[in-house]
MARPA-343013 format. One record per residue (C-alpha): x, y, z; residue in one letter. Coordinates in steps of 0.001 Angstrom, whole numbers, plus 500000, padded with zeros to 6 digits. Example, Ala and Ser with C-alpha at 12.3 -4.5 7.8 and 13.67 -1.06 7.14 Angstrom:
<sites>
512300495500507800A;513670498940507140S;
</sites>
This chain:
<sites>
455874107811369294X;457812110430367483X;456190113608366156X;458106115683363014X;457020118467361330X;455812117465357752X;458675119422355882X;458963123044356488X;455305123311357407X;454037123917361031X;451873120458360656X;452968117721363512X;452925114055362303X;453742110855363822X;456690109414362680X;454744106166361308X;452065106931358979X;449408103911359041X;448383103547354994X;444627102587354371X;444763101125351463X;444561097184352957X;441465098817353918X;438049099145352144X;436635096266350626X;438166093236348157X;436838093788345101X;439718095194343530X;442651092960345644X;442006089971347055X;444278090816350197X;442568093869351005X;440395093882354761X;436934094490355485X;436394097266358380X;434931095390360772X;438513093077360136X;440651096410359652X;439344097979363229X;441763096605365443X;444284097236363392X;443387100984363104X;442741100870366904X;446602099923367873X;447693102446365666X;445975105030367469X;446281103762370680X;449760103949369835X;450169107205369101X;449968107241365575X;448006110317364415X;448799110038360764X;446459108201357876X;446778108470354498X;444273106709351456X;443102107635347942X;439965107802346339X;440790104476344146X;441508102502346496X;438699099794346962X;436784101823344342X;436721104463347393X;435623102365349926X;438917102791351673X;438174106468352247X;434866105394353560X;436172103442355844X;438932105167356860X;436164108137357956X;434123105572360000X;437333103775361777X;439105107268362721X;435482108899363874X;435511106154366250X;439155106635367486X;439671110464367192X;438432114393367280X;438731115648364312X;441379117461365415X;443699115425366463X;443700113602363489X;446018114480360076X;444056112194357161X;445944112047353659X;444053111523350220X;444803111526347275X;443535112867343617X;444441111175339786X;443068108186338987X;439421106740337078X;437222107075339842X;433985108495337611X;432669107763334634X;433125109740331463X;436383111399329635X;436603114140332382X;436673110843335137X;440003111059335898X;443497113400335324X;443906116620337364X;441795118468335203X;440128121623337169X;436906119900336779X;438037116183337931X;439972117922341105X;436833119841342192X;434580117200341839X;436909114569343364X;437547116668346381X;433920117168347214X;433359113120346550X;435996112587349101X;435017114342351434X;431660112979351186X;433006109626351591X;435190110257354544X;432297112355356069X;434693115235356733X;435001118995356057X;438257119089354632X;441315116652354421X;444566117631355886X;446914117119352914X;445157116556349859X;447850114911347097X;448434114026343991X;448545110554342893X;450569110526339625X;451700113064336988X;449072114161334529X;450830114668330900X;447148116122329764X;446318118973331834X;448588122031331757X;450243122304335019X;449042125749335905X;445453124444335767X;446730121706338477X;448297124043340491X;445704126713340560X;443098124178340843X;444523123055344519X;444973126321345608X;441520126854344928X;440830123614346743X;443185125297350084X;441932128429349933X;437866126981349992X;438900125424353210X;438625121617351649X;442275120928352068X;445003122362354701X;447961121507352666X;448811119738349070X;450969117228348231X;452611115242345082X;453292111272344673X;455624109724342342X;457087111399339107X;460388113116337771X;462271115419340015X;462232118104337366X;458013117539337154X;457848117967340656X;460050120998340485X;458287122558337531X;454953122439339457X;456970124134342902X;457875126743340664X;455092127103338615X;453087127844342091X;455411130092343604X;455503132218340855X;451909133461340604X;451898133114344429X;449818129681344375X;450005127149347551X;453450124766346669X;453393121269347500X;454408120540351476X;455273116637351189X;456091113884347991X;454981110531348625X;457567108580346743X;458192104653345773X;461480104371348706X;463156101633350477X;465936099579351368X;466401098204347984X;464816100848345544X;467088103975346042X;466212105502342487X;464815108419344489X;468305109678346073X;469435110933342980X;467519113617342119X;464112113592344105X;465181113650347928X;468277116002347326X;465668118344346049X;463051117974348446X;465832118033351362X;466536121437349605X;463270122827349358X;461621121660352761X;459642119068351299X;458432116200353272X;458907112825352129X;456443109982352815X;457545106632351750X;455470104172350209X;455644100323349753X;458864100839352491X;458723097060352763X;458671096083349743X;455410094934349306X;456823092129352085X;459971090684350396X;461829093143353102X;459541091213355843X;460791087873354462X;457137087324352962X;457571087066349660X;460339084517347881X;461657085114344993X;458488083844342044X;458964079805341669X;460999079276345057X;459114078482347276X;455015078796348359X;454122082606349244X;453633083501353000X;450454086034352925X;447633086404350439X;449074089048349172X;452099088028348219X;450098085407346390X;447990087380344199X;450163090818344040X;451367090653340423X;452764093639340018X;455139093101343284X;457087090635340073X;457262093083338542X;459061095505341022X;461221093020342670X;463419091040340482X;467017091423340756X;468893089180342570X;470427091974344749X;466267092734345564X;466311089387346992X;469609089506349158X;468277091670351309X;465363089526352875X;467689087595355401X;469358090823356626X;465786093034357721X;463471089988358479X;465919088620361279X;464305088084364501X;466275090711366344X;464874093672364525X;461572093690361204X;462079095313358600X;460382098644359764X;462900098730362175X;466008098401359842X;464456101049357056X;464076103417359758X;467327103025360767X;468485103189357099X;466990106122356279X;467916107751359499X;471848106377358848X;471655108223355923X;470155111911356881X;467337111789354771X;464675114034354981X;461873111370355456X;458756112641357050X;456929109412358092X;457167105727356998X;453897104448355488X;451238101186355308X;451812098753357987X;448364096113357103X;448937093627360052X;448164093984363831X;451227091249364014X;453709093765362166X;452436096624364590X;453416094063367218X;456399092413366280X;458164096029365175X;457411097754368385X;457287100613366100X;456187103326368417X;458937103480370391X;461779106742369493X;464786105389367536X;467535105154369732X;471081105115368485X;471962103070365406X;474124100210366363X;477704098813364896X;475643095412364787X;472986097221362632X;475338099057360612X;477242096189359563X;474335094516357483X;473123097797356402X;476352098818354532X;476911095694353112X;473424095795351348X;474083099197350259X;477013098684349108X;475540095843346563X;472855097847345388X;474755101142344671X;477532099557343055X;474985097579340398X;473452101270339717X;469498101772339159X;467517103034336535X;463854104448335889X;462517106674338241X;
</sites>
């Protein structure tokens, strides 16, 4: 296994981050594991070398954090361990119940910790944008939340580049802890994010974490295109808002390139992203002991080669030339 520094800080993570939020209970998705079923899974990672676990408090209605604390307990010291959560969404009840109000960030950081059964978190982040809450409240708020000892570092997930740059500066400037990592919707066929996002976290010594890097399975030849054929996994079954996502018909064309027996598509969106000299921290949510098995993901990357070039530059190719919007 790899280790990198998570952006300009002195924090070591394993190159493969294992996401939790398969993990928890089903009462929210259908495809998500128990932790008795979710234990193995956890346990390869580990015994793998993968030190590196990130989960929110909505996910599974929180018992993903819960069981993220009991599975890593089992597997790890404390300190060898780097655990990830995240703040934003409706997790209590009443108006203040979710945002990144003060309030909602200093009650939601004690809840998680109680559910994890943990002192403090490692990087505690930010799960969307909060139009409601001035952003010098946020930002003061988490340095409030470092400095108490709850959280070693902060981090941001998916908005604008100039949002994310507003709160930077916004922190720097009345000397308040600035975000160390962005966990961002990247991969092989969404590439919004190279506009304007990675160029400025590349500039500022951000980390990037990736999510949904597979494509929530269509780059794992999982998921078919809706109406062409019968869905592989549960959840590509009963993931709605994967339709959503995916839709194009360049989307689609990349299936039979990364879910080739030679290589899965872990292996070709490393090698993408590592092509390209992006400034990508760790690659995130792997949900099956057969995709931990089948990638042989903990090996270092060795050289990119002409035969996996060839496919990659094609696809990219296709999907710059049609352009991308949103963000």
């Amino acid at each position: 296994m790899d280790y990198v520094n998570l952006g300009a800080t002195g924090l070591q993570v394993s190159r493969i981050c294992l996401g939790m939020m398969s993990y928890g209970n089903n009462s929210q998705r259908e495809w998500v594991l128990d932790e008795d079923t979710a234990e193995p899974i956890v346990r390869a990672a580990a015994d793998g070398g993968i030190n590196f676990y990130d989960t929110a408090d909505v996910y599974s209605a929180g018992a993903s954090e819960t069981a993220t604390g009991r599975l890593l307990g089992k597997m790890f010291t404390r300190e060898e361990v780097v655990v990830a959560t995240k703040v934003h969404g409706d997790t209590m009840p009443g108006p203040n119940g979710r945002g990144l109000s003060r309030k909602h960030i200093m009650d939601s950081i004690d809840a998680s910790l109680e559910r994890l059964d943990m002192d403090y978190v490692d990087l505690y982040q930010i799960h969307r944008w909060d139009n409601a809450t001035p952003i010098e409240e946020i930002m003061e708020a988490l340095h409030d939340v470092v400095r108490a000892g709850k959280a070693r570092y902060i981090g941001a997930s998916s908005m604008f580049a100039w949002q994310f740059a507003k709160a930077q500066h916004t922190a720097q400037a009345a000397g308040w802890t600035r975000f160390s990592s962005m966990q961002n919707h990247y991969n092989l066929v969404y590439r919004e994010e190279e506009r304007e996002m990675l160029p400025l976290c590349q500039d500022q010594g951000v980390g990037v974490i990736p999510w949904s890097p597979l494509a929530r399975g269509l780059l794992a030849g999982s998921r078919p295109r809706r109406g062409a054929g019968p869905q592989q996994t549960v959840r590509s079954g009963s993931d709605p808002l994967a339709d959503e996502m995916y839709t194009s018909d360049d989307d689609f064309v990349a299936a039979p390139i990364t879910s080739q027996p030679r290589d899965s598509g872990y292996d070709l969106a490393m090698q993408d992203w590592r092509a390209a000299g992006l400034n990508v921290a760790s690659y995130i949510r792997v949900h099956k002991l057969s995709v931990l098995a089948k990638a042989d993901i903990f090996r270092g990357l060795g050289p990119l080669t002409e035969r996996d070039r060839e496919p990659l530059v094609s696809l990219l190719c296709r999907v710059f030339c049609r352009g991308t919007s949103g963000a």
